[in-house]
C-alpha positions as CSV (number, residue, x, y, z in Angstrom):
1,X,15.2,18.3,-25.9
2,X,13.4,14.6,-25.5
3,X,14.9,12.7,-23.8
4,X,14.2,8.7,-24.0
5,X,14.5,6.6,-20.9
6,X,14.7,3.4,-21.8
7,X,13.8,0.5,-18.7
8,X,15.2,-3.4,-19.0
9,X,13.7,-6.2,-17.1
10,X,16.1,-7.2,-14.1
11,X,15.4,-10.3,-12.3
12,X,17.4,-11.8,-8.7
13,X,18.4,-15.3,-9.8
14,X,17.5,-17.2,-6.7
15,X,13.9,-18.9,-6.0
16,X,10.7,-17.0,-6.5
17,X,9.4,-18.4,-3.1
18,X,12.2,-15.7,-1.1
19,X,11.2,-13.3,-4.4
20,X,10.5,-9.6,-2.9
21,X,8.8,-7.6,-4.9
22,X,8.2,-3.4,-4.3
23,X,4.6,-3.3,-5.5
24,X,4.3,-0.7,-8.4
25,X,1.8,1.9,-8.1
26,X,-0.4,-0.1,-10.8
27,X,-0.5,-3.4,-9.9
28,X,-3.8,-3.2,-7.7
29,X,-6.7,-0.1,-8.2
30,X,-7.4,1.4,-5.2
31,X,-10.5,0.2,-5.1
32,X,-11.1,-3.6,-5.8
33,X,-14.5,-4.5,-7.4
34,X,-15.9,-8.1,-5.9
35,X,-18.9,-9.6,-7.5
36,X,-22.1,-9.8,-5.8
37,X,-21.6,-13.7,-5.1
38,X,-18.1,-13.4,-3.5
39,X,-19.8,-10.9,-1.3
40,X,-22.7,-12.3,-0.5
41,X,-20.5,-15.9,0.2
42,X,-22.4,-18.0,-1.6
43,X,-19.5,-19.5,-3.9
44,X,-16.6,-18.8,-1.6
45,X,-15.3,-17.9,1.6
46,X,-16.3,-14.6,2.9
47,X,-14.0,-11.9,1.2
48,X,-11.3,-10.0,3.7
49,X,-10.9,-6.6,4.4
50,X,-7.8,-5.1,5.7
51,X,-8.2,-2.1,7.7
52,X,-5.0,-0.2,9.0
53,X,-4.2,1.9,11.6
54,X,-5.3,5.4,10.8
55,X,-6.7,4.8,7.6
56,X,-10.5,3.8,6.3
57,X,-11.2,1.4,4.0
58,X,-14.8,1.5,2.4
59,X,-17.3,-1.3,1.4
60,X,-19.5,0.5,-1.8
61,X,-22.7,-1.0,-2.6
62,X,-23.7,2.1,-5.1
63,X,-23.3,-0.1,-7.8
64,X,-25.0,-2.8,-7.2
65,X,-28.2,0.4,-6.4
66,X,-28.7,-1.3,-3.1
67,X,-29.6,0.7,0.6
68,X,-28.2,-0.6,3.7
69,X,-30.3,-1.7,6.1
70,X,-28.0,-3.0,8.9
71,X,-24.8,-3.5,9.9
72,X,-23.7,-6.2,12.3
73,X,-19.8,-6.0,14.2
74,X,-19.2,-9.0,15.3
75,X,-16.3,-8.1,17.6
76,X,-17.2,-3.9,18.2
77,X,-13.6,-3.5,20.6
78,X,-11.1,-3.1,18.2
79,X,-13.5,-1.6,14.9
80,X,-16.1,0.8,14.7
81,X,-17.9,1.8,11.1
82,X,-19.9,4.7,10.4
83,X,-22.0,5.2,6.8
84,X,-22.2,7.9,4.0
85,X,-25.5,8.7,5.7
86,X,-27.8,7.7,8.6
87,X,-29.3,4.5,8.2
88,X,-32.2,5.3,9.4
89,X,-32.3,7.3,6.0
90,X,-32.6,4.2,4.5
91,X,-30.3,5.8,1.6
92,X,-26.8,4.6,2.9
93,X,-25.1,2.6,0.6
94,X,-21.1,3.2,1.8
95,X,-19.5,1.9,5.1
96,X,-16.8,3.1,6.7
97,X,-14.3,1.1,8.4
98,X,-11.6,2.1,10.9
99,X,-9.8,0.6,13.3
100,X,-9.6,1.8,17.1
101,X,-7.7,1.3,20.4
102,X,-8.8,-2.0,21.9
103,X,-12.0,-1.4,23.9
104,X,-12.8,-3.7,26.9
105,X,-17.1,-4.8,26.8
106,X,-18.5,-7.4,29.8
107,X,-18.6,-10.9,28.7
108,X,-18.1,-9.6,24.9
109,X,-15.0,-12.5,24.1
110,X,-12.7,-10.6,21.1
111,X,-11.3,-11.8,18.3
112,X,-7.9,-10.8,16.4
113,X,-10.1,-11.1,13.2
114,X,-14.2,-10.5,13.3
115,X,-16.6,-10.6,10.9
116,X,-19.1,-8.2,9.8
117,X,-22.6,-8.3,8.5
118,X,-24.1,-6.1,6.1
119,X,-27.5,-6.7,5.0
120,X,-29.1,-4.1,2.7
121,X,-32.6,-3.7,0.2
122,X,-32.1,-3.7,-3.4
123,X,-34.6,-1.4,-6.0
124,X,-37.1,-4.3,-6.4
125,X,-37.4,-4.6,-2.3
126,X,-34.8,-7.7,-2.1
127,X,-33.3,-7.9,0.5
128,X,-29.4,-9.5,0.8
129,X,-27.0,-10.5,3.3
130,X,-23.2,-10.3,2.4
131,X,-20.3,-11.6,4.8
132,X,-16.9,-9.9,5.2
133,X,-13.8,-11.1,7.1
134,X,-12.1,-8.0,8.6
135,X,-8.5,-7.9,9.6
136,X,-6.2,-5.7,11.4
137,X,-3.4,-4.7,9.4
138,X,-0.1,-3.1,10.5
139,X,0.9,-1.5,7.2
140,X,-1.1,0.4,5.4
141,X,-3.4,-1.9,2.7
142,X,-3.3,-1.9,-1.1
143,X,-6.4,-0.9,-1.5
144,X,-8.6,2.1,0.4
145,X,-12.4,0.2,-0.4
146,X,-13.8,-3.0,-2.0
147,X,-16.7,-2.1,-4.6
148,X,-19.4,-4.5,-5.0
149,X,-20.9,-5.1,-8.4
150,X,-22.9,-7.5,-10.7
151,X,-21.2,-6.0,-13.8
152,X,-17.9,-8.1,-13.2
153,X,-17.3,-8.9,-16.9
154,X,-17.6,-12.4,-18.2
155,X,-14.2,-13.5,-19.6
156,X,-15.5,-17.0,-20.6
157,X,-14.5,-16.6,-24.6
158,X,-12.3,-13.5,-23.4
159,X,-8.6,-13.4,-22.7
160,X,-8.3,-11.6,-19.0
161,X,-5.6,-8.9,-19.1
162,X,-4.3,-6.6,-16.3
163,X,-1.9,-3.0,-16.4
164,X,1.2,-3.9,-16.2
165,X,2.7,-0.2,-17.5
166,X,1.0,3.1,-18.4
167,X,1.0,1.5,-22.1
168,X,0.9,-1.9,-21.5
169,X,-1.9,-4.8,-20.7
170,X,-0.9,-8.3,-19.5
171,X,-2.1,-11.8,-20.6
172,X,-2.3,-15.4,-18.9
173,X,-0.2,-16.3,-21.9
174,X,2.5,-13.4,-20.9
175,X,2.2,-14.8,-17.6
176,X,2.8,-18.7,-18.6
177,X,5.8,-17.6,-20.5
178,X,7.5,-15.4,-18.0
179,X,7.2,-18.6,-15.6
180,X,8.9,-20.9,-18.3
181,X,11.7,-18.5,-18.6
182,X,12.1,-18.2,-15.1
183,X,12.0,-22.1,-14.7
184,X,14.4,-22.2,-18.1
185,X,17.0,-19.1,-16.8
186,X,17.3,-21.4,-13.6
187,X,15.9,-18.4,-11.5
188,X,13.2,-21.0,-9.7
189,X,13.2,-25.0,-10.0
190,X,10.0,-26.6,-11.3
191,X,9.7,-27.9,-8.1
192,X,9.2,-24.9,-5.7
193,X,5.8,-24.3,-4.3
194,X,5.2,-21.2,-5.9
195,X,5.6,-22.5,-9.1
196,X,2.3,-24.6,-8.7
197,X,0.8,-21.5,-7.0
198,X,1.1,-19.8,-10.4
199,X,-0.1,-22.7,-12.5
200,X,-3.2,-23.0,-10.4
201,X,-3.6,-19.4,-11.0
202,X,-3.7,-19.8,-15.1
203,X,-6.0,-22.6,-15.1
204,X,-8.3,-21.1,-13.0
205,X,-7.4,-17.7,-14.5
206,X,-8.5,-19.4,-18.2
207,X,-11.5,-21.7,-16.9
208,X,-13.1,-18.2,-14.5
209,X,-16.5,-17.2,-16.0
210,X,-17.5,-14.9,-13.2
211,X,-14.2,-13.6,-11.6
212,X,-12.1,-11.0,-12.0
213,X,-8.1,-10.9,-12.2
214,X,-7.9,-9.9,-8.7
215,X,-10.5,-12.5,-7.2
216,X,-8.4,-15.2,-8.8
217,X,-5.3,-14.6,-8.2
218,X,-6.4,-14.2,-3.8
219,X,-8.3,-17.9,-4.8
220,X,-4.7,-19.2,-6.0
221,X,-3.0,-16.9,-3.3
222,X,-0.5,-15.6,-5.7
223,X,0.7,-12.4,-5.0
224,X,-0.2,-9.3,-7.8
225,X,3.7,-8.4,-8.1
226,X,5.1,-11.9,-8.3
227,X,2.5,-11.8,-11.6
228,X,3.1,-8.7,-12.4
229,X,6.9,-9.4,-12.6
230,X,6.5,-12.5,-14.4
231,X,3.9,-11.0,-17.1
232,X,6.8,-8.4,-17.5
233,X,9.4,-11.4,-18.0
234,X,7.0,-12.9,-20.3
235,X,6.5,-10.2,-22.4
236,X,10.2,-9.7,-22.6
237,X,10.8,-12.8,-24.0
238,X,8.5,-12.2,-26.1
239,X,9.8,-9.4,-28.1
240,X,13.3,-10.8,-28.2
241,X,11.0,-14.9,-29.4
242,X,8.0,-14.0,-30.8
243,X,7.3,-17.2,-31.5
244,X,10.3,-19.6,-30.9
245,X,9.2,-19.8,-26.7
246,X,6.4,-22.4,-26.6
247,X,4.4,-21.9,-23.3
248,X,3.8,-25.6,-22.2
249,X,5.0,-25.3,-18.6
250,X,7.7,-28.6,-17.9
251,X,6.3,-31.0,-15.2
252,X,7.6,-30.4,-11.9
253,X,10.7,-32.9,-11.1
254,X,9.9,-35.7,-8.2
């Protein structure tokens, strides 16, 4: 016997800035793939890392076919690191990350947040420096390792999509249109905060020639299920108005 399950879109009519959202299992990879120049910090801040208690998170420079040279801590009392190999190998290309009880060094000051330094050697003998920003986290992360690559695919000319459902690929345009419903179905008034949050987001998100879905939405610090449910929304609407629901967002009231 089959049996059909079928799910319907439910969303809490008060303003998406108090929205919580359970994260679903597909919202974010395990692993989050930053491009070479985000690493590196030469168009941006430095990236973050979370690292929770009793867990590891990685940094993966495999793809990118570069060694690691050197690691630098910053701040050595509350992190420690360890690599897939020796680096006197000169064939590490992972690091490990974990945090550990606070340690107490002479005249070493702390920080609640460090940096770290990883410099490594590329195939043709390059050599490169990328930046991190590592933070203690409470909970356990999203994500268990940040991959680096140069492959990040150029969406310049391309519509950037993201999983939404096992089936199922977002758009920015599912996106928009979820947010005019929301703003239409009186769940969040033009005005909140968050609303301009997730307009940022799709102009950056449909101007972004080097950035992935992920990258953009930390630049417009929009969270992955408040898209996620408003891609969801949008493609609801969509199915009932395929094309009655234009997706010119209304100018926030003054």
């Amino acid at each position: 016997m089959k049996i059909v399950v079928f799910i319907k879109l439910s969303v809490v009519a008060f303003s998406m800035s108090n929205l919580y959202f359970i994260t679903p299992s597909y919202a974010q990879p395990a692993i989050l793939t930053v491009s070479t120049n985000q690493a590196r910090g030469t168009n941006s801040r430095a990236i973050e890392v979370k690292v929770g208690n009793g867990r590891a998170t990685a940094i993966d420079f495999s793809g990118v076919n570069e060694r690691i040279t050197q690691i630098f801590l910053s701040d050595p009392s509350s992190f420690t690191y360890s690599t897939d190999t020796p680096l006197e190998n000169g064939q590490a290309t992972t690091v490990f990350l974990r945090r550990i009880q606070p340690l107490k060094f002479p005249n070493l000051t702390t920080s609640s947040n460090t940096n770290l330094f990883v410099k490594t050697r590329a195939s043709d003998g390059q050599i490169h420096l990328y930046t991190f920003n590592l933070k203690k986290s409470n909970k356990s992360p999203n994500y268990s390792g940040i991959a680096i690559s140069n492959q990040i695919p150029n969406f310049a000319g391309v519509e950037m999509t993201f999983q939404v459902g096992s089936f199922r690929r977002a758009t920015i345009n599912d996106i928009e249109r979820g947010l005019v419903s929301a703003i239409r179905r009186g769940y969040t008034p033009p005005s909140d905060p968050v609303v301009n949050k997730v307009r940022e987001f799709i102009a950056l998100a449909r101007n972004s020639s080097d950035h992935n879905f992920i990258e953009v939405a930390s630049s417009a610090k929009v969270s992955l299920p408040l898209l996620t449910e408003l891609a969801l929304l949008g493609i609801e609407e969509h199915l009932k108005n395929p094309v009655s629901i234009p997706i010119n967002l209304p100018k926030p009231s003054r």
